[in-house]
LUMDRENPA-50407 format. One record per atom (N, C-alpha, C): x, y, z; residue in three letters. Coordinates in steps of 0.2 Angstrom, whole numbers, padded with zeros to 4 digits, always signed. Each point is the difference from the previous one (the first is absolute). Layout:
<sites>
XYZALA
...
</sites>
This chain:
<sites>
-0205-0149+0098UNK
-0006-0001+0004UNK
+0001+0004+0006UNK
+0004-0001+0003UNK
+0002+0004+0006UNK
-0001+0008+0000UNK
+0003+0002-0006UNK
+0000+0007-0002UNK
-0009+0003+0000UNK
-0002-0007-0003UNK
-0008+0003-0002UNK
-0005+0000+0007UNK
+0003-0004+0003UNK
-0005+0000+0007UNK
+0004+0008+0007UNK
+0006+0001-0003UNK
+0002+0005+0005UNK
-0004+0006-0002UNK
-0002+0000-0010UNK
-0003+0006-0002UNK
-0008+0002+0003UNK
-0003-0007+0000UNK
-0005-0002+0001UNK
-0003+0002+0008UNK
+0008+0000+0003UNK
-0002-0003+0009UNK
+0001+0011+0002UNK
+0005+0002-0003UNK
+0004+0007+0001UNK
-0002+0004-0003UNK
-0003-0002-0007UNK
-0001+0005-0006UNK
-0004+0006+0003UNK
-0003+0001+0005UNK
-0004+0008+0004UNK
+0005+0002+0003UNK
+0004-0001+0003UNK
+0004+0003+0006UNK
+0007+0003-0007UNK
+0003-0005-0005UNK
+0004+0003-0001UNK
+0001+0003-0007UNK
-0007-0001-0003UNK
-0001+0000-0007UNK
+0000-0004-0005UNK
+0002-0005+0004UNK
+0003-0008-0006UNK
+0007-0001-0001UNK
+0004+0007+0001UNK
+0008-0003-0002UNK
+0005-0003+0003UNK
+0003-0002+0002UNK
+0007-0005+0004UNK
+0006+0003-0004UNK
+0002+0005-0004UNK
+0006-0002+0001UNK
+0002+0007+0003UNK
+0005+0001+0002UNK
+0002+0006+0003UNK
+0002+0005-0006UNK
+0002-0002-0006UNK
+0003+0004-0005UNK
-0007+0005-0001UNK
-0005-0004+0000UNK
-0008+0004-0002UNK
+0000+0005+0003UNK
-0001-0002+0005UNK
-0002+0005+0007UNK
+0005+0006+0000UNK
+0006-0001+0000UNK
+0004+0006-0001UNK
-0001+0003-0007UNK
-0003-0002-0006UNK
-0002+0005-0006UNK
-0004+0004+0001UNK
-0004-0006+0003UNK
-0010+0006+0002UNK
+0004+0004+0005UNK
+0002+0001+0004UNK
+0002+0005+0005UNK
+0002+0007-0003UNK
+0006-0003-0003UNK
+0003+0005-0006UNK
-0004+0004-0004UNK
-0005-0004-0004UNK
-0006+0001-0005UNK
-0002+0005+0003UNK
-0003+0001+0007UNK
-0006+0002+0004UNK
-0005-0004+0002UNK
-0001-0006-0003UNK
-0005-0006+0003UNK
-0001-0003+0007UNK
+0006+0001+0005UNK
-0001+0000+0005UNK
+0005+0005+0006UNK
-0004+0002+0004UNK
+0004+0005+0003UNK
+0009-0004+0003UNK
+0004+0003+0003UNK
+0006+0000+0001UNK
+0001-0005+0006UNK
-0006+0003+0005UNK
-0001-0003+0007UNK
-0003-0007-0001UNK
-0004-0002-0004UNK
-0003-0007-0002UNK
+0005-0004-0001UNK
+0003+0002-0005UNK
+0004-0002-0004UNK
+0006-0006+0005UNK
+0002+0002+0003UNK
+0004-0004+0005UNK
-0002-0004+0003UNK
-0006+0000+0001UNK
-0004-0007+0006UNK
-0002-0003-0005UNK
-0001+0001-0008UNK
+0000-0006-0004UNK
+0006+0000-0002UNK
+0007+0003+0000UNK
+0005-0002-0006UNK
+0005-0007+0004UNK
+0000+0004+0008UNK
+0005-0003+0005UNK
-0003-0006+0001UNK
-0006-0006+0001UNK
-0001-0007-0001UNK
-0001+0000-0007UNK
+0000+0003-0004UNK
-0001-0003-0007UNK
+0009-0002-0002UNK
+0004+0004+0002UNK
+0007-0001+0000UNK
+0002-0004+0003UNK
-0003-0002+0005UNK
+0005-0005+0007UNK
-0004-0009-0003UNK
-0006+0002-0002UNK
-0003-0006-0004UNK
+0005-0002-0007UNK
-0001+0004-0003UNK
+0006-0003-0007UNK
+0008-0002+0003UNK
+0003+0004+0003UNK
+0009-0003+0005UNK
-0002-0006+0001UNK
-0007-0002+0007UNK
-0001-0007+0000UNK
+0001-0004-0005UNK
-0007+0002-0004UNK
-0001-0004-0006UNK
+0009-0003-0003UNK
+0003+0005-0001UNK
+0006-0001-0005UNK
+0005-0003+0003UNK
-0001+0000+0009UNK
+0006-0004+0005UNK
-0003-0007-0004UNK
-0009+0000+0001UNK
-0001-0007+0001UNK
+0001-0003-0004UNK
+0000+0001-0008UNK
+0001-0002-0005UNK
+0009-0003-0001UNK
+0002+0003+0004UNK
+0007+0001-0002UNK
+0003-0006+0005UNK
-0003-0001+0006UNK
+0001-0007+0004UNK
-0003-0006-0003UNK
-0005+0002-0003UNK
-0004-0007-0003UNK
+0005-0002-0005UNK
+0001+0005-0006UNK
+0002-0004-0005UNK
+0008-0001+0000UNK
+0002+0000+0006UNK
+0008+0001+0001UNK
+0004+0003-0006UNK
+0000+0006+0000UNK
+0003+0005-0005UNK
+0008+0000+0002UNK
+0002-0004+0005UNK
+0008-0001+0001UNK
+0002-0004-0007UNK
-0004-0004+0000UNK
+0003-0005-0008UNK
+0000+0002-0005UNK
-0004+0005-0002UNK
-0002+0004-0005UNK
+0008+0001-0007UNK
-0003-0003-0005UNK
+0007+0003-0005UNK
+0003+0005+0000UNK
-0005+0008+0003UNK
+0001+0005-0003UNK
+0003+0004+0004UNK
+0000-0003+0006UNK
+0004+0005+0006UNK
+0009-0002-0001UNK
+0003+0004+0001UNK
+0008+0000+0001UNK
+0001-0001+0006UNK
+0006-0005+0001UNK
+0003+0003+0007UNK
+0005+0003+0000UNK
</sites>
């Protein structure tokens, strides 16, 4: 839901897409110029590290089975 109200709230300004991987194919592609491209890629990147710190504090991944020490 949160995804669908950011499309909903942004989908003009950025096209609809959030993730950074996108925005760097379209760039590539020719879809958006080179110069655009970084004032969506640079918060769409700093938004997902959050996202991925936040997750990683919530679900305390220190316990996790799968990490070695």
């Amino acid at each position: 839901m949160g995804l669908f109200g950011c499309m909903l709230i942004f989908g003009r300004l950025s096209g609809g897409h959030f993730n950074p991987a996108i925005t760097l194919a379209m760039a590539l592609c020719g879809g958006i110029p080179y110069g655009t491209m970084f004032f969506y890629f640079l918060p769409q990147f700093i938004g997902a590290f959050c996202g991925a710190a936040l997750s990683f504090l919530l679900l305390n991944m220190e316990k996790a089975p799968y990490i070695e020490e």
